[in-house]
LUMVO-652589 format. One line per 2 residues: their letters; for each residue x, y, z of N, C-alpha, C, O. Coordinates in steps of 0.02 Angstrom, whole numbers, plus 50000, padded with zeros to 5 digits. Layout:
<sites>
A) X:Y:Z:X:Y:Z:X:Y:Z:X:Y:Z | ... .
</sites>
This chain:
<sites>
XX) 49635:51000:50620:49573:51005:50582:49526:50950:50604:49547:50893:50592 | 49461:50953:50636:49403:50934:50622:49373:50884:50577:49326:50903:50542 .
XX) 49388:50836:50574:49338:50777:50523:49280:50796:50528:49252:50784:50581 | 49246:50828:50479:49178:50842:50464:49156:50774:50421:49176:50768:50363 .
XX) 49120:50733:50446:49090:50666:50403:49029:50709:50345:48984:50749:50353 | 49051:50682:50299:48980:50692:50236:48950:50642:50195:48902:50649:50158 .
XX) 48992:50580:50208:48943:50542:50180:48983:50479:50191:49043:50471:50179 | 48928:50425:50221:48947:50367:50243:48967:50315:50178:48939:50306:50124 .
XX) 49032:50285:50209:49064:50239:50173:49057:50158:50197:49084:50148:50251 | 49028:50105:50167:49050:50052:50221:49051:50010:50179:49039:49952:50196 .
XX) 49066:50027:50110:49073:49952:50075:49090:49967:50032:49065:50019:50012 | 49148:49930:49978:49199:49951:49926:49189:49891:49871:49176:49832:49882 .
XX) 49198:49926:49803:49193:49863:49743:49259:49853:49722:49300:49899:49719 | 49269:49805:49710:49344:49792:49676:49331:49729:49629:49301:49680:49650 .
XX) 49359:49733:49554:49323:49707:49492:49276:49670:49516:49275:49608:49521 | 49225:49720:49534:49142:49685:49528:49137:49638:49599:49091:49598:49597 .
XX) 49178:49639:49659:49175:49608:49702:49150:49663:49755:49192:49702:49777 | 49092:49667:49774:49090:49717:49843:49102:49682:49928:49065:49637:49949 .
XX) 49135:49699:49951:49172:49697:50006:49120:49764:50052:49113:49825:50045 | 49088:49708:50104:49026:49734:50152:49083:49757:50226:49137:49736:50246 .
XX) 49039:49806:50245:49031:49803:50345:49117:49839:50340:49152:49831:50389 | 49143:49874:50286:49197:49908:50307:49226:49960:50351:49199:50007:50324 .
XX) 49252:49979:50386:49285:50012:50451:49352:50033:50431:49362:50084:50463 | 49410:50017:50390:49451:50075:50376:49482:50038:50325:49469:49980:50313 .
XX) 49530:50079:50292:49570:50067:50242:49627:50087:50276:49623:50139:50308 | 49694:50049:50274:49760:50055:50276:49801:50064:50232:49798:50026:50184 .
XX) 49850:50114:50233:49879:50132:50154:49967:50106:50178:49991:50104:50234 | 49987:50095:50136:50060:50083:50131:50096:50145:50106:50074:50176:50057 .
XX) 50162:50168:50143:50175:50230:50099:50234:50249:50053:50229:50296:50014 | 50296:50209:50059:50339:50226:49974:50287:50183:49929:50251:50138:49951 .
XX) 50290:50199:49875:50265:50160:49816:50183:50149:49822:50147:50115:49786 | 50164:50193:49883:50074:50170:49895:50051:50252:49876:50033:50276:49822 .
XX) 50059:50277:49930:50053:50358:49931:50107:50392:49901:50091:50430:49855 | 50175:50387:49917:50204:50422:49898:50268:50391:49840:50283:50332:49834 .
XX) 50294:50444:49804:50342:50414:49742:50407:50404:49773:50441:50452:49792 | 50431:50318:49782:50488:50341:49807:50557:50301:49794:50614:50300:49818 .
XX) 50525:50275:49752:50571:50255:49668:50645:50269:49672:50695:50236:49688 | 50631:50334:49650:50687:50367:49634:50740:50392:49686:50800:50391:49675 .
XX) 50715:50410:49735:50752:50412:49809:50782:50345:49838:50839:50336:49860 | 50721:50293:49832:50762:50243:49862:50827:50200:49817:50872:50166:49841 .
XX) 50813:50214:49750:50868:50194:49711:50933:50237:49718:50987:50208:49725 | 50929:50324:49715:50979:50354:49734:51012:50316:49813:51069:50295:49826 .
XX) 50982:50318:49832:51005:50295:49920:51020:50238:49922:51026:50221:49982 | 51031:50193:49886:51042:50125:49897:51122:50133:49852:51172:50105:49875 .
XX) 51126:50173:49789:51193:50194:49772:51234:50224:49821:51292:50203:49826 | 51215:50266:49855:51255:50290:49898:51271:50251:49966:51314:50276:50003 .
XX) 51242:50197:49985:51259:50169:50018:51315:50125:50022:51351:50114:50070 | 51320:50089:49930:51363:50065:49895:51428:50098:49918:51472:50082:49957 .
XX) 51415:50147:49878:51497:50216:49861:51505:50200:49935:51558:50173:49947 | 51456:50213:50000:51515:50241:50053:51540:50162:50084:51593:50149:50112 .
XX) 51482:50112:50071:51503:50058:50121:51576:50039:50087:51626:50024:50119 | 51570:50043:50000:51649:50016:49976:51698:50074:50015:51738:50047:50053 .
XX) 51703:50131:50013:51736:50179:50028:51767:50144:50127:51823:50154:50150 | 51735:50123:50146:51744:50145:50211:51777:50060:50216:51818:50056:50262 .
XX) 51770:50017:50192:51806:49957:50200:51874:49964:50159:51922:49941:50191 | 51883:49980:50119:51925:49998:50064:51981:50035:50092:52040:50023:50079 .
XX) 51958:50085:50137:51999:50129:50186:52016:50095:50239:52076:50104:50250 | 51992:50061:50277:52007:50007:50332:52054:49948:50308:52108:49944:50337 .
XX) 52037:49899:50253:52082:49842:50217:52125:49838:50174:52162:49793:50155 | 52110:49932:50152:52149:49928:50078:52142:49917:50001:52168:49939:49950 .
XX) 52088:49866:50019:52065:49839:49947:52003:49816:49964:51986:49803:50022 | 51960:49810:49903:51878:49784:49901:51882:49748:49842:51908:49769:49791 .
XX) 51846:49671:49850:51834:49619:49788:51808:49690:49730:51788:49748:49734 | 51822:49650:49690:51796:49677:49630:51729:49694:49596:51710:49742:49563 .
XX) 51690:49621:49624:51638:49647:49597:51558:49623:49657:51507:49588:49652 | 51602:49681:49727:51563:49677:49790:51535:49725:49779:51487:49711:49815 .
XX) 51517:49799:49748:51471:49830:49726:51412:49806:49684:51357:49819:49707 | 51414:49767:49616:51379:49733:49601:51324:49690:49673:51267:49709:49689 .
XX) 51356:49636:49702:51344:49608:49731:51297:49652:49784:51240:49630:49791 | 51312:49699:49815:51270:49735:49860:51218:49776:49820:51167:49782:49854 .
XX) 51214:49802:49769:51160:49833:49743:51112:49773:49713:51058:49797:49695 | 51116:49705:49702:51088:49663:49695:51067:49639:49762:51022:49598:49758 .
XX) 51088:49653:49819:51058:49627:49877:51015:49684:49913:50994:49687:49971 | 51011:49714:49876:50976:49789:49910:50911:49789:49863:50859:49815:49883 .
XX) 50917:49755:49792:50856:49754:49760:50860:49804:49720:50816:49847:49714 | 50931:49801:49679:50931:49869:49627:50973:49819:49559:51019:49779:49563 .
XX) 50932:49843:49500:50974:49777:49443:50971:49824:49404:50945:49877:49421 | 51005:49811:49322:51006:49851:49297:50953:49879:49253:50969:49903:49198 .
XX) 50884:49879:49275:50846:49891:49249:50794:49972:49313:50750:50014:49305 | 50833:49952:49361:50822:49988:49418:50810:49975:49481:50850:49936:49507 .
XX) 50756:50001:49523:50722:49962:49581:50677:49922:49572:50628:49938:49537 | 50682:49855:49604:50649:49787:49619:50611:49816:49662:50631:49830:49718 .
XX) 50527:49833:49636:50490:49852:49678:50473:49802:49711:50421:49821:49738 | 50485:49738:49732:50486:49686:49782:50552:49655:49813:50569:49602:49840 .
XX) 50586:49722:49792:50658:49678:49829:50675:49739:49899:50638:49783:49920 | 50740:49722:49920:50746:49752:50001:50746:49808:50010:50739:49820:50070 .
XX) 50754:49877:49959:50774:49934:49956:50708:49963:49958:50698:50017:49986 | 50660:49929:49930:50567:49938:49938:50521:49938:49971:50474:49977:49980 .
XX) 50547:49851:50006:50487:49826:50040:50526:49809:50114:50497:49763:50142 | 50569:49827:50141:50639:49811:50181:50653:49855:50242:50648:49916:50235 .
XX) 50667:49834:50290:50673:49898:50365:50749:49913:50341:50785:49874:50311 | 50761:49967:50357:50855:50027:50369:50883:49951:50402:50919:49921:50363 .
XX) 50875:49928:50448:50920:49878:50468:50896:49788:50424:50934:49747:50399 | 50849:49787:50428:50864:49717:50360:50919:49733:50303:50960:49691:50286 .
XX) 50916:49803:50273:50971:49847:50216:51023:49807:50244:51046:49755:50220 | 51044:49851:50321:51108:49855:50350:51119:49777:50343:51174:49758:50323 .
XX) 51063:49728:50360:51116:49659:50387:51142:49625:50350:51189:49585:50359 | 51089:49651:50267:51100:49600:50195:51167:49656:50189:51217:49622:50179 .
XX) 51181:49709:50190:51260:49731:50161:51314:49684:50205:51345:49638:50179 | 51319:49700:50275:51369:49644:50303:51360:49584:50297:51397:49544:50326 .
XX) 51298:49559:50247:51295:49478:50251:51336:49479:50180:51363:49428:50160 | 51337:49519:50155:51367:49547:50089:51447:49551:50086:51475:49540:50032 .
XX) 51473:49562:50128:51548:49594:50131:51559:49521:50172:51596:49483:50139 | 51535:49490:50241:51557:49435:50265:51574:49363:50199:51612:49315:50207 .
XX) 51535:49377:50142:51499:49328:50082:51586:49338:50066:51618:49285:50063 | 51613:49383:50060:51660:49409:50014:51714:49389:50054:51759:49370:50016 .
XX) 51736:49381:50128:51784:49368:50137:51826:49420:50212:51882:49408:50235 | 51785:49468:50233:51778:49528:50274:51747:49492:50343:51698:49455:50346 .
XX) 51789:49513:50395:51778:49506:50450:51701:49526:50484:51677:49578:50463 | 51675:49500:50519:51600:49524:50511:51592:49601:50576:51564:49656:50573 .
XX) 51639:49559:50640:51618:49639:50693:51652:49690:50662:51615:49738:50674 | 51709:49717:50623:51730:49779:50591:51672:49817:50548:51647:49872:50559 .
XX) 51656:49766:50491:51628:49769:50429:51562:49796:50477:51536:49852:50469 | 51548:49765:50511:51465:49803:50546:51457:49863:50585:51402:49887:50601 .
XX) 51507:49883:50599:51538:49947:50624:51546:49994:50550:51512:50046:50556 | 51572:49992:50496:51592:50014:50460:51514:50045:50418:51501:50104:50405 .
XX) 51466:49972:50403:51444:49976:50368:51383:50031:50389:51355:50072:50352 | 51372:50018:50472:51321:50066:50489:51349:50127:50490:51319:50167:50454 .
XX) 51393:50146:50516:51421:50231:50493:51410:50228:50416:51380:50280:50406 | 51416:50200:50362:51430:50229:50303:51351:50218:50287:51344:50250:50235 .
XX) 51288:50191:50304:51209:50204:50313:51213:50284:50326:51191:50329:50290 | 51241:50289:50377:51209:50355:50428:51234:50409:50386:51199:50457:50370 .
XX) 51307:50400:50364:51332:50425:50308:51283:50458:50230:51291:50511:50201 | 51239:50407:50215:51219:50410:50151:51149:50444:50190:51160:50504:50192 .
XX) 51112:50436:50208:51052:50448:50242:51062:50537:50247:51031:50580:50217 | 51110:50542:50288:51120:50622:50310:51121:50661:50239:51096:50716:50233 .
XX) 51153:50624:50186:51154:50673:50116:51098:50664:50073:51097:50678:50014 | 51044:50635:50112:50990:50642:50079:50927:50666:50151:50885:50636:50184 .
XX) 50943:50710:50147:50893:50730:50214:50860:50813:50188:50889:50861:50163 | 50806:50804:50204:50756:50777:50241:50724:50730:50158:50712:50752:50102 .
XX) 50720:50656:50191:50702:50610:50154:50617:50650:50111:50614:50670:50053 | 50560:50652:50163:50521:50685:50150:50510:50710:50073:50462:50689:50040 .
XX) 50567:50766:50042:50557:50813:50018:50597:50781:49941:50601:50808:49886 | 50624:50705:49966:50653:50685:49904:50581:50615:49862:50578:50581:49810 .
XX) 50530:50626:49934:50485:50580:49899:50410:50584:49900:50369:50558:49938 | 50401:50629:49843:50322:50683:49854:50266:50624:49849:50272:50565:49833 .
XX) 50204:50667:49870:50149:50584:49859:50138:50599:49785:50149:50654:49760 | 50109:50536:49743:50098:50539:49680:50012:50576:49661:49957:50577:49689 .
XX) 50039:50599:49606:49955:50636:49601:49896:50594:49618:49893:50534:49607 | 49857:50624:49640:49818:50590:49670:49801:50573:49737:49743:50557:49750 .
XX) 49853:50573:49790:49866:50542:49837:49815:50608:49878:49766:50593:49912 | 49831:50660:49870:49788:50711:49902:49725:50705:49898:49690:50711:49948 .
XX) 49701:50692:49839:49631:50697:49827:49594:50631:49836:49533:50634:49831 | 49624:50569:49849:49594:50513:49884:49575:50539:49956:49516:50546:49970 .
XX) 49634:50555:50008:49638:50564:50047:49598:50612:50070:49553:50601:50111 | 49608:50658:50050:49523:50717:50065:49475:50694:50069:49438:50703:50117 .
XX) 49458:50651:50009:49392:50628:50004:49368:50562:50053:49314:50558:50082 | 49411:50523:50055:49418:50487:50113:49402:50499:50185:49371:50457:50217 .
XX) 49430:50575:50220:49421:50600:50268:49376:50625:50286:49375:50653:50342 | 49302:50623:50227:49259:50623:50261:49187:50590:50254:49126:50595:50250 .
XX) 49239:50557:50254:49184:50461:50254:49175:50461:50310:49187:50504:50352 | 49146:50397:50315:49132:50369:50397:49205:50332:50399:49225:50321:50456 .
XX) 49239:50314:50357:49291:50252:50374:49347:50297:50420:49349:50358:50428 | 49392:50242:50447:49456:50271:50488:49508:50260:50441:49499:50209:50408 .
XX) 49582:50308:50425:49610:50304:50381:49648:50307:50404:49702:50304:50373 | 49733:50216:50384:49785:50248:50431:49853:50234:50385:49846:50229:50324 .
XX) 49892:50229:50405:49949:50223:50379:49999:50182:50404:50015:50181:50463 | 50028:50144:50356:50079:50067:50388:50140:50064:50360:50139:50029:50310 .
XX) 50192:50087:50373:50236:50087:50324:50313:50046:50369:50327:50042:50429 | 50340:50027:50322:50391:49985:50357:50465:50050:50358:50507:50044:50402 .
XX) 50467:50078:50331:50494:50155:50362:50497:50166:50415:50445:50144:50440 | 50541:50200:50471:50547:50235:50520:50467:50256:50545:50421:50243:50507 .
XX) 50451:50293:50621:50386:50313:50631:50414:50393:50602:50377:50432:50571 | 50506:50412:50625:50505:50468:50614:50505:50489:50537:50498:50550:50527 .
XX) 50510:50463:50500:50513:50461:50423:50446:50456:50409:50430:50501:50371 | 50396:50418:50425:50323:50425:50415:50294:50484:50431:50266:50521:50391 .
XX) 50302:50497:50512:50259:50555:50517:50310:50652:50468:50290:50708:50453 | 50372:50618:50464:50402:50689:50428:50362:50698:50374:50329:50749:50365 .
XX) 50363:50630:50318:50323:50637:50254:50235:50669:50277:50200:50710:50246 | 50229:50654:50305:50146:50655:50332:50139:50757:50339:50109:50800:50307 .
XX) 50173:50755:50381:50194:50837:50417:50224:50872:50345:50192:50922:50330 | 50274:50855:50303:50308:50889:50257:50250:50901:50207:50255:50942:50161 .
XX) 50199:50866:50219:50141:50879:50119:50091:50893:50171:50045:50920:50141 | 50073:50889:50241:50016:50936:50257:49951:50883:50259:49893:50903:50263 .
XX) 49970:50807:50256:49928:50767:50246:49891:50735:50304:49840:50701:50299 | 49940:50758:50390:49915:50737:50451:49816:50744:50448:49774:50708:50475 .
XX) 49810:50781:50421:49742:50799:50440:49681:50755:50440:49635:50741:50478 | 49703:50736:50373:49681:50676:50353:49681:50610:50368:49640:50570:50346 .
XX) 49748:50593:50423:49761:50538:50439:49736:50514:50504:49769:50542:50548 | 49686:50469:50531:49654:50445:50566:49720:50426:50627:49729:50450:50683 .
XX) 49762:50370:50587:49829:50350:50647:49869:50309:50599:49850:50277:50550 | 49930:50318:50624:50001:50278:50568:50040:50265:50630:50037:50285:50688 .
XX) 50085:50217:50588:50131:50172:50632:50193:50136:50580:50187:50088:50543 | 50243:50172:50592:50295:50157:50556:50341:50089:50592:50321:50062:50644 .
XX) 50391:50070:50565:50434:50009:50597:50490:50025:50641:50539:50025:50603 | 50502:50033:50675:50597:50042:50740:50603:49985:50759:50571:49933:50766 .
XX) 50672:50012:50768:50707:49958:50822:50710:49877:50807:50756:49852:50774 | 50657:49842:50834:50656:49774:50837:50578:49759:50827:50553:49704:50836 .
XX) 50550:49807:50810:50482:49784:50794:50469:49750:50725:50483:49768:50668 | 50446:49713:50742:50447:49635:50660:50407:49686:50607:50366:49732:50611 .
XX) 50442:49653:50559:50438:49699:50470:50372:49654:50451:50344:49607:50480 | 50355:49696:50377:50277:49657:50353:50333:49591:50334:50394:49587:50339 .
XX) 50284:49546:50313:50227:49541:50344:50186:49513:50398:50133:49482:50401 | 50241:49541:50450:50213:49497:50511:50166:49548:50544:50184:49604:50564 .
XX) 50099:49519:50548:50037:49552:50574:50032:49609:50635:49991:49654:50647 | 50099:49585:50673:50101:49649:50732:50073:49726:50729:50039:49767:50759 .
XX) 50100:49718:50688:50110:49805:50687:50035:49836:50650:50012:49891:50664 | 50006:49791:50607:49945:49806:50581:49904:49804:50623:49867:49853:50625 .
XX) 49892:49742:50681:49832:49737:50731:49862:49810:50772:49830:49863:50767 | 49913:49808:50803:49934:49874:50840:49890:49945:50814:49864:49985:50853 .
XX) 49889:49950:50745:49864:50013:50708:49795:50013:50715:49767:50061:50739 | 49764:49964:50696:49701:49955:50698:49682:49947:50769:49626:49972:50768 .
XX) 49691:49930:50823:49694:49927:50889:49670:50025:50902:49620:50059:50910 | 49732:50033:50896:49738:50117:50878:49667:50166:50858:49638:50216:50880 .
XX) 49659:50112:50793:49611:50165:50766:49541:50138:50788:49495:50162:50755 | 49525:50098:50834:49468:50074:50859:49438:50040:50816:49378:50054:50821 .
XX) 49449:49992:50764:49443:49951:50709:49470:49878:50716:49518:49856:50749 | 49406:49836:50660:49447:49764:50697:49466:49756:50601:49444:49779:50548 .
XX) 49515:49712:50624:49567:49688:50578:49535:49659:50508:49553:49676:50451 | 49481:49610:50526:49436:49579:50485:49379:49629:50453:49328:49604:50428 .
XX) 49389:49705:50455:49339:49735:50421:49378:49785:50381:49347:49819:50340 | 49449:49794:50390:49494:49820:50361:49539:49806:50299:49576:49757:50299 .
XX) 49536:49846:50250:49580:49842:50198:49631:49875:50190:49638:49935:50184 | 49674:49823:50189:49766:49852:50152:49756:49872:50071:49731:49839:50026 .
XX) 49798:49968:50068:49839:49948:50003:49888:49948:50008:49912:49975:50058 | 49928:49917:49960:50007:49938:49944:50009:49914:49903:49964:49900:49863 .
XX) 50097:49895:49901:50120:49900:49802:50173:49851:49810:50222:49858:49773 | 50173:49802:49851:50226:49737:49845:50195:49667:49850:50136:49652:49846 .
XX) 50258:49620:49863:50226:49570:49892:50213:49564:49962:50168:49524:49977 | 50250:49601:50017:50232:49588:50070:50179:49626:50083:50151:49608:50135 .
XX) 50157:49666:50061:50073:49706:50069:50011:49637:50041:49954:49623:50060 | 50043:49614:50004:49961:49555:50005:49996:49501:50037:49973:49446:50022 .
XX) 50053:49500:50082:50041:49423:50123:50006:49458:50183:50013:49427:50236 | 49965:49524:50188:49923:49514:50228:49837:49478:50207:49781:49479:50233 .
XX) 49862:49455:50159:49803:49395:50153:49792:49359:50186:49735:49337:50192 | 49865:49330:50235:49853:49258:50290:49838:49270:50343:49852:49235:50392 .
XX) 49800:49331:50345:49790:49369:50427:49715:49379:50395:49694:49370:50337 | 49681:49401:50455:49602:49398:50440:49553:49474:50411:49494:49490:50418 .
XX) 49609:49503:50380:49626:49567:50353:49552:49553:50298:49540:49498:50273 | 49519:49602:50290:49468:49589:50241:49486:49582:50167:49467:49541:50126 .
XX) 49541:49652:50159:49553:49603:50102:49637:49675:50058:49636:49736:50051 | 49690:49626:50042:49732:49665:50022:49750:49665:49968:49762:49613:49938 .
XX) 49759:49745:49934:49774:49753:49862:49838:49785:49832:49855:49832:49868 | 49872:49779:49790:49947:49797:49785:49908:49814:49693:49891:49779:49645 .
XX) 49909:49876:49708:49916:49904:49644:49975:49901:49601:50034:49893:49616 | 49950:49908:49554:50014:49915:49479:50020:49981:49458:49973:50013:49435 .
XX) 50092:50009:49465:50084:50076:49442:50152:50062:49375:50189:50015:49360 | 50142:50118:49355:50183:50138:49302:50275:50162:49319:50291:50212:49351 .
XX) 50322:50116:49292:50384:50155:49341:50404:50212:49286:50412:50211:49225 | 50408:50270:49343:50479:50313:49315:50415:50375:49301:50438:50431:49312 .
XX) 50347:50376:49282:50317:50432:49272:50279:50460:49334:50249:50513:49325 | 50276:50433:49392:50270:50494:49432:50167:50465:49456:50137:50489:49505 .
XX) 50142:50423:49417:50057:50447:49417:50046:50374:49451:50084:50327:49444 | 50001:50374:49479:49958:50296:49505:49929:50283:49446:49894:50232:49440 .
</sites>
């Protein structure tokens, strides 16, 4: 689809502050665009169940209270998900290194346990597939985004997620159209909030860094404050109902 522009955008208010000479907005996407709460809390249990399962089967026995311990290092308490803890704001392999830093804590050999622990990831991941469809965008998210698309601004997407998990969600709700350029996290590419990956995007979208605004919904979405980012906002949403 065609970006048909209808009406120029270049400057945004936020409580009574207008922010001049703007060029794009960057969105963050569990907990920004899309709801993903509830998925990432399921998935962080199941990571639990298989990582105990799969050491347990290898040693025989598991401390007692190394489940505890790993759903607290994943950023899950009993109140739910720590929308600023690792299961949130966290790459698939930061997860992976805090579980074996988790089981080594306990007394577990570390090269087995890291063998173990990534099969029982790949394990939990596969029974929740296609991720996509377990984490819809929240109302609203469409109708920013439309309206957005046909501004003058460039609109992209930053998410510390997979690129293939970004662009699935993107492709699964039909929202590519809208999206100017996104750039998810692999491999060894540094997590927020280290600036890489944002200048990379904006690079991308023919935008400079200093006329661009971040949203998202943690703390590492406003430590792009220490970068020359125009200016970043971490909304407050409501947990457990679904609405921005």
């Amino acid at each position: 689809m065609t970006r048909k522009l209808l009406w120029p955008l270049t400057s945004l208010y936020c409580q009574n502050c207008r922010l001049p000479n703007l060029e794009a907005i960057v969105f963050d996407k569990d907990g920004t665009l899309a709801d993903a709460s509830r998925f990432l809390e399921k998935l962080a249990w199941l990571r639990v169940q298989r990582c105990l399962e799969a050491v347990q089967l290898q040693f025989g026995s598991v401390t007692a209270d190394l489940g505890e311990l790993l759903l607290v290092s994943f950023g899950v308490n009993s109140v739910g998900l720590d929308p600023d803890g690792l299961m949130a704001v966290g790459t698939g392999q930061a997860n992976q290194q805090a579980a074996v830093a988790a089981f080594v804590q306990a007394g577990y050999p570390a090269d087995p346990v890291s063998e173990l622990v990534s099969a029982a990831f790949a394990e939990a991941a596969t029974a929740l597939k296609p991720k996509a469809a377990f984490t819809p965008p929240f109302a609203g998210t469409v109708a920013v985004l439309s309206k957005l698309a046909v501004s003058s601004l460039r609109v992209g997407v930053l998410s510390s997620d997979s690129s293939v998990h970004l662009e699935e969600f993107l492709t699964y709700y039909r929202l590519q159209p809208w999206i100017d350029g996104w750039q998810g996290t692999d491999g060894d590419d540094p997590a927020k909030p280290d600036p890489t990956l944002l200048y990379r995007l904006c690079e991308r979208l023919k935008v400079r860094v200093a006329n661009t605004v971040v949203i998202g919904d943690s703390w590492a979405d406003l430590q792009w404050l220490k970068t020359p980012v125009l200016l970043a906002l971490s909304p407050y949403r409501e947990t457990g109902d679904g609405h921005p």
